[in-house]
C-alpha positions, 0 to 999 in steps of 0.5 A, a space after each residue: 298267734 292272734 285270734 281274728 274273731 273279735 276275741 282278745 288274746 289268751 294267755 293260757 295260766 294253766 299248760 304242762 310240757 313233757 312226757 306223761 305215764 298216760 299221754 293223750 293223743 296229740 299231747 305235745 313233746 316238745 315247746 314247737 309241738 305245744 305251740 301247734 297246739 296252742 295255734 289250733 285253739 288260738 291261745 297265744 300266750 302260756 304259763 308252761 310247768 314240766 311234768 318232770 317238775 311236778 312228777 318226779 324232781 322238781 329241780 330237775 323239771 324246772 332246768 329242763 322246762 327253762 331248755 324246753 321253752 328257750 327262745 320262745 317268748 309265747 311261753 313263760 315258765 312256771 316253777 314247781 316249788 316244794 318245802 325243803 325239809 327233807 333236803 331234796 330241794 335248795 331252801 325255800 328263799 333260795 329256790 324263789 331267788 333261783 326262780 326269779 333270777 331265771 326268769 320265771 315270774 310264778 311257782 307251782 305247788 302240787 300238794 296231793 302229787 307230792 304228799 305234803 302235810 298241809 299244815 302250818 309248820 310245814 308249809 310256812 317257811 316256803 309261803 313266807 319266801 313266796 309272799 315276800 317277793 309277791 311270788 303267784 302260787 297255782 294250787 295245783 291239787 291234781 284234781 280231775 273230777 269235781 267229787 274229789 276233796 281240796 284242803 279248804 283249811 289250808 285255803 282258808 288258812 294260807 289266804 289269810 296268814 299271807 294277805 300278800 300272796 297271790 294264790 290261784 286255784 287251779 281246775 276249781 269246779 262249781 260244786 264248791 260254791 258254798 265253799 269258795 263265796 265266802 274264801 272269795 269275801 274274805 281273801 282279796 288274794 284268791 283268785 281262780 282259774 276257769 278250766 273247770 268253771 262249769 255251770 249255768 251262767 257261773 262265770 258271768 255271776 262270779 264276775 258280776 258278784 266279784 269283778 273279772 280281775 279275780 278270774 284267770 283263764 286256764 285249759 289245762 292242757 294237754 290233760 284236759 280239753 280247753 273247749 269249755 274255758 274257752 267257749 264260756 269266756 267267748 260266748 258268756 255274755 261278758 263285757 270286753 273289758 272283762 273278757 280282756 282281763 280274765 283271757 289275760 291282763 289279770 294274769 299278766 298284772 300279778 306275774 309284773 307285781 313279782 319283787 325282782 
């Protein structure tokens, strides 16, 4: 659905579909629920990842998102992705085939949720298969509170072994701007994702500093309230053009950028 208040349209890079152990009220059950509550806050568009995929089985997540979403072209899939060490996934280079070949344009990685050892030996063999097809990758850290630890080694380390590989941050926090600046410099492969963007005028400085093509819109949903993404990219003080990008087209330019 159109927004009709001058806003340009939301592709939301940030949405989760399926059952959760603590679901909040309202939390959509299915893909004609989420596209209700996606109507309600005017977001057209979403990059959709099943619980199931990040919870319990990615393969098994991934098969019931692919069901879920059929036939609806206002949501496009997002794979969550795993080292495949320990046999419970296919290797790296084929779940990126078996993603593309199924239409998603984008992959998950859920470190904290997974317990992965954020090392080079182990992450390497599957950022390798992401980078070659320009595959994005969410850093999904499961982060709620801006108090709790990322991996900033790994950041650093995995934007600068693989310059080619699209990596965005999900519910990045301000109280990490001595950190993220510098990742920002150095790594024109990091972009981040504005659920959790919060601060006086912090949107608008990054975009000034950095350009809007490096910032994605995200809410969260259904865990987290889309309010403050929302209002800071309506009512930020941005140009158009930058609003149209970071609401959508800068999303939209790395899932085309895939190699199919």
């Amino acid at each position: 659905m159109a927004p009709g208040n001058g806003r340009p349209e939301l592709f939301d890079v940030n949405v989760s579909l399926g059952p959760l152990p603590q679901r909040p009220p309202g939390a959509p059950v299915d893909a004609a629920s989420l596209l209700k509550l996606l109507d309600a806050y005017d977001i057209s568009r979403a990059l959709v990842t099943h619980t199931v995929a990040k919870w319990h089985d990615p393969t098994d997540g991934n098969e019931r998102l692919l069901q879920a979403i059929a036939g609806e072209p206002r949501l496009s899939p997002c794979w969550v992705v795993m080292p495949a060490a320990t046999g419970e996934v296919p290797p790296e280079t084929e779940q990126v085939d078996q993603l593309l070949a199924a239409g998603a344009r984008a992959a998950r990685l859920c470190p904290k949720t997974h317990l992965l050892f954020l090392e080079p030996w182990v992450i390497k063999p599957l950022a390798q298969a992401l980078a070659d097809k320009r595959v994005p990758v969410l850093l999904d850290f499961d982060n709620a509170h801006y108090s709790e630890p990322r991996h900033w080694d790994f950041i650093a380390w995995l934007l600068e072994a693989f310059p080619e590989l699209p990596v965005i941050l999900l519910r990045q926090s301000h109280a990490d701007f001595r950190v993220l600046f510098p990742l920002l410099d150095r790594a024109p492969n990091l972009y981040v994702e504005t659920s959790y963007l919060g601060g006086h005028s912090a949107l608008i400085e990054l975009v000034a500093r950095w350009g809007a093509e490096r910032f994605i819109f995200g809410t969260g949903l259904p865990l987290f309230e889309p309010a403050l993404p929302i209002t800071t990219l309506s009512y930020g003080g941005l140009s158009p053009a930058e609003r149209a990008g970071i609401a959508g087209g800068s999303l939209q330019r790395l899932l085309d950028g895939c190699l199919v």
